[in-house]
C-alpha positions in Angstrom: 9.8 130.3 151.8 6.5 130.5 153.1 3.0 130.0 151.4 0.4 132.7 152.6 -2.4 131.1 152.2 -3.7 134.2 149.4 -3.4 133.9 145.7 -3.0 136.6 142.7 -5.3 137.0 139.7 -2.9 136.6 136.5 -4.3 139.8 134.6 -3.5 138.0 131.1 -5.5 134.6 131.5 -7.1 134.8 134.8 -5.9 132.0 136.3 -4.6 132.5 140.0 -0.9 132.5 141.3 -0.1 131.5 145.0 1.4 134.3 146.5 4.8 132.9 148.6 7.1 134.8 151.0 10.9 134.3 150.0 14.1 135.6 151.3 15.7 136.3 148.0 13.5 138.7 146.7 15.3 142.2 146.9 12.7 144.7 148.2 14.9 147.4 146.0 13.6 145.3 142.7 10.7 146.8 141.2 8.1 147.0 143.9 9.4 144.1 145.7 7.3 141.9 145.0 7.8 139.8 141.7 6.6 137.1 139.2 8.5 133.9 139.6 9.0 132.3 136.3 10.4 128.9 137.9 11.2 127.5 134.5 13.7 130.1 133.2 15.2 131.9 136.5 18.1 129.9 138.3 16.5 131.1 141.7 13.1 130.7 140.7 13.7 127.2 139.8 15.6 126.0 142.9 12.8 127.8 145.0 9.9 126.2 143.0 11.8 122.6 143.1 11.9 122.7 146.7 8.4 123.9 147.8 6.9 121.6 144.8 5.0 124.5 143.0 4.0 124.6 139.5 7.1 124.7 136.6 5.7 125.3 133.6 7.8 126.1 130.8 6.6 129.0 128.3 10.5 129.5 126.0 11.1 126.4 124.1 14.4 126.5 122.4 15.0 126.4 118.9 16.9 123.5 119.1 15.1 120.9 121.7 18.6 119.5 122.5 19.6 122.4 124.7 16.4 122.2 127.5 16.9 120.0 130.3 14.3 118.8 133.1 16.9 119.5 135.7 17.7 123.1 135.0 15.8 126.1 134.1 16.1 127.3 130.4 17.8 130.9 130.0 18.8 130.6 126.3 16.7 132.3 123.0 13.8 130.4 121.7 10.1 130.9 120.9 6.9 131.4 123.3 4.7 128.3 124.2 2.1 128.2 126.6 1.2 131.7 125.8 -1.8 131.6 124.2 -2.2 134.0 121.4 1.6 134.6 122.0 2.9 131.2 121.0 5.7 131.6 118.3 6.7 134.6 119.6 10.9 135.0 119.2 11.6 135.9 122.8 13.3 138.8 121.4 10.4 140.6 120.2 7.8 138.9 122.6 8.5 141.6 125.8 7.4 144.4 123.5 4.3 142.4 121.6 3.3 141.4 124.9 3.6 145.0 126.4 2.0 146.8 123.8 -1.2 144.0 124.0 -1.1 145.4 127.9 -1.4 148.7 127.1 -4.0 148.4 125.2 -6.1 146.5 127.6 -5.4 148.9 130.2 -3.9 146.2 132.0 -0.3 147.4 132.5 2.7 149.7 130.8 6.4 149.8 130.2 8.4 150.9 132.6 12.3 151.0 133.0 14.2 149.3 136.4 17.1 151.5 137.0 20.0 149.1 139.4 21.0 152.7 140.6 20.6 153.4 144.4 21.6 156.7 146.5 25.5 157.3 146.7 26.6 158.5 150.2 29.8 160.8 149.3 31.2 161.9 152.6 34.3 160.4 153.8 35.8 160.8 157.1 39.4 161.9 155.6 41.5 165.0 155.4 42.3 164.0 151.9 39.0 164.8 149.9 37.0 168.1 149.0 35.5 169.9 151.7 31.8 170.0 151.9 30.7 173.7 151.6 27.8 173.4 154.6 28.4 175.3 157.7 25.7 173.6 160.1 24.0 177.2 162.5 21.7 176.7 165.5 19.7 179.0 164.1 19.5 178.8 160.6 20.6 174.6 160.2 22.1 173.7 157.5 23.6 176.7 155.1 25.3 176.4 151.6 28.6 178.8 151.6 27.9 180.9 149.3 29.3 181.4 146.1 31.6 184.1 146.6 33.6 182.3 149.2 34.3 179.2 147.3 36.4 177.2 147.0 36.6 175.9 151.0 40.3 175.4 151.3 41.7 172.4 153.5 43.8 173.8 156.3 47.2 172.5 156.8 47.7 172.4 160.4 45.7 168.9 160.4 46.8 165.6 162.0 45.2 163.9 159.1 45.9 160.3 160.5 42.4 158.6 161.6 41.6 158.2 165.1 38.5 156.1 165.0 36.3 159.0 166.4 36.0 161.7 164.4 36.5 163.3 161.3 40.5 164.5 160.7 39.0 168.1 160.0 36.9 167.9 163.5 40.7 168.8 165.1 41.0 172.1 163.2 38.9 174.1 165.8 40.0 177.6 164.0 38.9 176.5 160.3 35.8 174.4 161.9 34.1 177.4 164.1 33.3 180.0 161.6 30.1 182.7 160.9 26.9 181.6 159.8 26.7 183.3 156.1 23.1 183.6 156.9 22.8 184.9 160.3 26.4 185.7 161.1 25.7 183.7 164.6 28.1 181.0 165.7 28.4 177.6 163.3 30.5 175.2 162.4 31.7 173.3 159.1 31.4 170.3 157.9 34.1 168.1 158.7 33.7 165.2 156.4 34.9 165.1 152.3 33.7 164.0 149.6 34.4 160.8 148.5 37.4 161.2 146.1 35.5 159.3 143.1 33.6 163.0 142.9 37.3 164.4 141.6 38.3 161.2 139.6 34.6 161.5 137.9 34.9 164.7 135.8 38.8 165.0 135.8 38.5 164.6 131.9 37.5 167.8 131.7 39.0 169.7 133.5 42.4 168.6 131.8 41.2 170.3 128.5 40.8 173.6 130.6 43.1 172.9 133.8 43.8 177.3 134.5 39.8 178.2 134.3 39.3 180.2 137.7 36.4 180.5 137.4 34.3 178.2 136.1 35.3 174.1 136.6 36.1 174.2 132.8 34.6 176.2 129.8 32.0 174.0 127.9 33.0 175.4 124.6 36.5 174.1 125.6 35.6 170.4 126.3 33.3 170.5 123.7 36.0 170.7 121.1 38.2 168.1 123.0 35.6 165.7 124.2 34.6 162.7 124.2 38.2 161.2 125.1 39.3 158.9 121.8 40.2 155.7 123.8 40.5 155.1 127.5 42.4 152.3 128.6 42.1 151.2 132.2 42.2 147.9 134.9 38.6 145.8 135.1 38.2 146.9 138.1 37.6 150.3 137.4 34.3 148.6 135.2 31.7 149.0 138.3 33.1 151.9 140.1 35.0 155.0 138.3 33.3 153.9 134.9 29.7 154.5 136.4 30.2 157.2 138.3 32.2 158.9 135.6 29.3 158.6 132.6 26.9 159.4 135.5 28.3 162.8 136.3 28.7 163.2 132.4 25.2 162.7 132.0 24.4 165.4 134.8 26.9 167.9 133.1 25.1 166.9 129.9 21.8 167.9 131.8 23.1 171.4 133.4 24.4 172.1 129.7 28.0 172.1 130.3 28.7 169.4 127.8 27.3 167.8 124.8 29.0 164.7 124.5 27.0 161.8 126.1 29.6 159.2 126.6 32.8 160.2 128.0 34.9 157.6 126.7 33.2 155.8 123.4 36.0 153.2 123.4 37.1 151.3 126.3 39.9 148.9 126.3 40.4 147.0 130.0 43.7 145.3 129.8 44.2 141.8 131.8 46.3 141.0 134.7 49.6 139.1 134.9 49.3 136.4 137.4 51.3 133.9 139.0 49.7 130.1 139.4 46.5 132.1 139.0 46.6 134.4 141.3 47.3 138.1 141.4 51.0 139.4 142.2 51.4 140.8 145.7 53.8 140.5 148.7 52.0 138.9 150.6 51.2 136.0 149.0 55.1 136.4 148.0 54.6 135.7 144.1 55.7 138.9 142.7 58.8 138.9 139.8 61.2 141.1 139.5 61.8 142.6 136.1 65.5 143.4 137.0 67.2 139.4 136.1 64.9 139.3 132.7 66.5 143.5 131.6 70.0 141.7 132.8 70.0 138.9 130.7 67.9 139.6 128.1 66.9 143.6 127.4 63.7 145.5 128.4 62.7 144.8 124.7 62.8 140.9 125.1 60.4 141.4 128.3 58.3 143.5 126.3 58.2 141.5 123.3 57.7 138.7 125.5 54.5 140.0 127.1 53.1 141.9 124.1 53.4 138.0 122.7 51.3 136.2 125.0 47.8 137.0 124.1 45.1 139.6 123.6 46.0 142.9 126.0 42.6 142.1 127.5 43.6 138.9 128.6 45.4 137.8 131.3 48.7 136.7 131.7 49.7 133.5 133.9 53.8 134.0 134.5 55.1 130.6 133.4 57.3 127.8 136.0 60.3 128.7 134.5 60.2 132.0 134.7 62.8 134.5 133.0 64.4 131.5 131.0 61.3 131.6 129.1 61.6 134.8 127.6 65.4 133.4 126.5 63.6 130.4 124.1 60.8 132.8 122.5 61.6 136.5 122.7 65.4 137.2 122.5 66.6 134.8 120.1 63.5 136.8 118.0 65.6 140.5 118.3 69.2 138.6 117.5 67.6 137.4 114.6 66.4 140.6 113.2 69.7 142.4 114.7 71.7 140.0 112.1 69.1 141.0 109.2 69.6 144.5 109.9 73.8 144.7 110.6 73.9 142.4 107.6 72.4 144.7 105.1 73.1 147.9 106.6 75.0 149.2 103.9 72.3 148.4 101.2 71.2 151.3 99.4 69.3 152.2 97.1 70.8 153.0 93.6 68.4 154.2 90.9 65.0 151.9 89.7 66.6 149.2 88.9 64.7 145.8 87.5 62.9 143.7 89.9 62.7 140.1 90.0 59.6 137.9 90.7 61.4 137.4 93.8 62.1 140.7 94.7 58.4 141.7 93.5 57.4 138.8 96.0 59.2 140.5 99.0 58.0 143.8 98.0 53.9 143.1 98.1 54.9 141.0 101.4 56.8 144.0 102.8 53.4 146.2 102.2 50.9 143.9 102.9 52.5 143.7 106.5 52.3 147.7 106.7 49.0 146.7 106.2 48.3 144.3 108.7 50.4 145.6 111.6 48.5 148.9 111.2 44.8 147.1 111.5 46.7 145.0 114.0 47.5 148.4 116.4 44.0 149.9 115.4 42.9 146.8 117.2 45.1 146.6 120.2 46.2 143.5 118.8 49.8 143.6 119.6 50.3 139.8 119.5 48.9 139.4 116.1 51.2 142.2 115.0 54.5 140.4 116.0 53.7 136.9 114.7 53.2 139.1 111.3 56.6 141.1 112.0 57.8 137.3 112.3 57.1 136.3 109.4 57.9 139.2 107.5 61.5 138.1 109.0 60.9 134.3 108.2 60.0 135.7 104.6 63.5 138.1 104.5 66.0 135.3 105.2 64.1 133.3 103.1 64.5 135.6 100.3 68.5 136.5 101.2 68.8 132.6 100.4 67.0 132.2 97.6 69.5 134.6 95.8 67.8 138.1 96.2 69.5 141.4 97.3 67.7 144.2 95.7 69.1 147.1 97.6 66.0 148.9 97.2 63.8 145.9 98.5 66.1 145.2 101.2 66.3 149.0 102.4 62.3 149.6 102.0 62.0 146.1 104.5 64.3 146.7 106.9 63.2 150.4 107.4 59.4 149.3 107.6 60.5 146.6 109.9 62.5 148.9 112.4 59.4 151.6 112.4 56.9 149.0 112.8 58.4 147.1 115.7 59.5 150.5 117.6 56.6 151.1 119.7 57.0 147.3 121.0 60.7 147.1 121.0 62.3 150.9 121.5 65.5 150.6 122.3 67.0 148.1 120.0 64.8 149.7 116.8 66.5 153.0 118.0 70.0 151.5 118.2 70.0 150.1 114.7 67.8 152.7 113.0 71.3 155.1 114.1 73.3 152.4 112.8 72.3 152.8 109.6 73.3 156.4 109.7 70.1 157.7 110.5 70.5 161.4 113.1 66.5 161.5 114.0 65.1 159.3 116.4 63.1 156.5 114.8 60.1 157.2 117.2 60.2 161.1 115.3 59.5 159.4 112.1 55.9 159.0 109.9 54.2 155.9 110.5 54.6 153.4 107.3 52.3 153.8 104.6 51.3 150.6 102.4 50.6 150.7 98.3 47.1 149.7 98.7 47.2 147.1 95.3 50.6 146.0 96.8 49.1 145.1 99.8 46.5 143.3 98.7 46.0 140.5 99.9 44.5 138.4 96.8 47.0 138.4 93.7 46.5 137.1 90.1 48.1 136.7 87.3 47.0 138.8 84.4 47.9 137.4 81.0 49.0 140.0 78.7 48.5 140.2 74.7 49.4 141.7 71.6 48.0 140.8 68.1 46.8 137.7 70.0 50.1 136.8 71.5 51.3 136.6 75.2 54.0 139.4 75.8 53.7 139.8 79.4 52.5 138.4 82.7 51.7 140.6 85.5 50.8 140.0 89.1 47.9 142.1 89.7 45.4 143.0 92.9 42.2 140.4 92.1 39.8 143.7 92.4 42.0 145.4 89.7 39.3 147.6 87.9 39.5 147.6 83.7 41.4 151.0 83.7 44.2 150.0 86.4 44.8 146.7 83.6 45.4 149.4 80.3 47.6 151.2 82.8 49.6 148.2 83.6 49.5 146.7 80.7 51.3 150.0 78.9 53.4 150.6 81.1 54.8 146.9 80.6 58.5 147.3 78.9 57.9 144.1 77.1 55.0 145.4 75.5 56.3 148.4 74.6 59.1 146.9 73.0 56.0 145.7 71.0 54.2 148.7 70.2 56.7 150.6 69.5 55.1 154.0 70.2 52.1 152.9 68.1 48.9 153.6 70.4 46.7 150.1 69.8 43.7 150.3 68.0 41.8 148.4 70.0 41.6 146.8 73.5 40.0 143.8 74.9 39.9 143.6 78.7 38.5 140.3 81.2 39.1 141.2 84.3 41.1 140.8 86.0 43.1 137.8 84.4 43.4 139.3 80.5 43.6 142.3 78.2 44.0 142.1 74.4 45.5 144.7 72.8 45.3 144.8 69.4 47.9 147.0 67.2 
């Protein structure tokens, strides 16, 4: 950096700033020119440090722990050395402190856009041709209208040569009529970049025969936005802009509505090796085919769906394969011998449930529950290590005595459908084997009883004449009316009513109702 010997009026307090030269001010920010603030910029700070200027700090943090004299302070707090602006949450202090400019004529808002020009032409055969014909005469001339689209030819070397475009070669689709003059002129022979196809292609898939429009906007309209996309991170800082960029353009020129092409995004990790990213050659890539040998496609799935949030990523372990043979596999043969050993449970009339089998039953729903959220969320993990204990929970039960054939057919059906998008091919094999014809993947998602599933039980005491005839385990948010329900619909108490309507009821929620005969 270098000092030049001039100095800036501060417009707020008059005092005056030395004006320095540095080389890591970007002459595309702002104006170029910029206000250090040594004290809260990393740059700043190692710039001011070094050159012995002024740091004086003006965001004191909340909690006077977190500032340090040997780094800059980049974390919330309040203004100091501000002067009618101290106590000021940073938060609100940019617009307090613009508006007080504005209305001293001294300055106004205005937005920094981190957008610069995009050059599209490529020097590829593979690309859209750019409709310009370039004329001697006339320069540079749109085709018109009528005689788009400019078809590629296909009598193109389209390898690279270093020299010229691939198009340059096809003299008899490159010399053409000027549309204006009709004299000589030749096309342009580079493409566009290919992002200007992968930027819109959302909607033209809603209206992919249109001739001749690239899609109706009434059509996208009623399709668009798209519900979830679902892509690498490093799509983040090129397709993703330049795709909400043209959307905003087509939102402009009227030929959509919906602002944001894609509302929800979902960028999925990577599965690395010692850290680093599969390829060949750094020689670390594994193949699939030992792991669907030994252990099934579903155990690999399983296996990966298991490790951790979809967005993060995935470091292959040492030992490879034989991993997926401690955590995953032994998983499936456990819920294979749950299935073949009750697969010729069924269901014969309503018959009594135990507290056990009642037990099973709420954990059976409250896992439809949970799953569900859990695939709402992408959270595939969570929803096996719930799917795991709903097994734990099973066997459990088996050996505690219980073998309700309708508990044990409503488990083992929930189960299969709510593991077959994770595990396919096993969930189809034993959905069949229980004599099933329909694919499981054809059948209607599980639906939870929502005061089954909750997750908050108590017990509710019930009475007659002031004696306890019943106990039932009911939803903690049960409301007043849900209790009478329950409560007459109790066999025990109406063994005690015997068809006499009570005369009066008493109801604490949610652990008591009275009823008095």
């Amino acid at each position: 950096g270098m000092f030049l010997g001039r100095y800036a009026v501060n417009p707020v307090n008059g005092e005056k700033i030395p004006i320095w030269a540095a080389d890591y001010v970007m002459i595309d920010y702002g104006t170029g020119a910029i206000m250090a603030v040594p004290a809260h910029d990393h740059r700043d700070f190692e710039f001011a440090r070094q050159y012995d200027i002024e740091i004086r700090t003006v965001i004191e943090p909340l909690d006077p722990a977190a500032a340090s004299p040997d780094e800059p302070y980049i974390g919330p707090g309040v203004m100091v050395n501000s002067g009618a602006f101290d106590g000021t949450p940073v938060d609100v202090a940019v617009g307090v402190v613009t508006e007080w400019l504005e209305a001293q004529g001294l300055g106004r808002a205005a937005k920094n856009f981190r957008i610069r020009d995009w050059l599209i032409s490529r020097q590829r055969y593979w690309g859209t041709p750019i409709p310009i014909v370039f004329c001697e005469r006339c320069g540079e001339v749109p085709v018109p209208e009528e005689d788009l689209p400019v078809v590629l030819p296909d009598d193109v070397d389209f390898r690279p040569t270093g020299e010229d475009s691939p198009l340059a070669s096809a003299t008899e689709w490159v010399n053409v009529a000027c549309p204006k003059c009709a004299g000589a002129a030749r096309r342009e022979t580079d493409t566009m970049d290919t992002f200007v196809d992968s930027s819109w292609y959302f909607n033209r898939y809603v209206d992919p025969h249109n001739e001749k429009l690239p899609f109706d906007p009434e059509v996208a309209d009623a399709w668009m936005p798209a519900d979830q996309y679902t892509g690498g991170i490093e799509h983040a800082v090129l397709h993703l802009i330049y795709a909400r960029f043209f959307q905003k353009v087509l939102v402009d020129l009227g030929m959509a509505s919906a602002p944001e092409p894609f509302p929800n995004l979902l960028n999925q990790g990577t599965i690395t090796m010692g850290g680093k990213r599969m390829s060949k050659s750094r020689g670390n890539l594994v193949d699939p085919s030992e792991a669907f040998e030994r252990y099934g496609a579903d155990s690999l799935r399983l296996y990966m769906l298991f490790s951790g949030p979809p967005e993060q990523d995935f470091d292959w372990p040492d030992e490879g394969v034989r991993s997926i043979g401690r955590v995953a596999y032994p998983w499936l043969q456990r819920v294979w011998r749950l299935c073949e050993d009750n697969r010729d449970v069924v269901s014969v009339g309503n018959l009594n449930q135990s507290p056990l089998d009642e037990a099973l039953t709420r954990q059976v729903h409250r896992t439809i529950r949970v799953v569900s959220e859990d695939f709402e969320r992408f959270s595939f993990n969570t929803a096996i290590a719930r799917l795991h204990e709903l097994v734990n929970h099973a066997y459990r039960y088996r050996a505690a005595g219980g073998g309700h054939p309708g508990v044990m057919r409503e488990l083992i059906e929930a189960l299969l459908k709510l593991l077959a998008p994770m595990a396919p091919h096993i969930t189809e094999e034993l959905w069949h084997r229980r004599g099933h014809q329909d694919s499981i993947h054809t059948q209607k998602w599980p639906v939870f009883d929502p005061d089954l599933a909750s997750l908050e039980q108590v017990t509710m005491v019930v009475q007659v004449n002031g004696k306890v005839r019943d106990k039932l385990e009911v939803p903690a948010g049960i409301t007043e009316e849900e209790m009478k329900v329950r409560a007459l619909s109790s066999d025990k108490v109406s063994a005690q009513l015997q068809g006499r309507e009570p005369r009066k009821v008493i109801v604490k929620p949610p652990k008591l109702i009275s009823l008095v005969v």
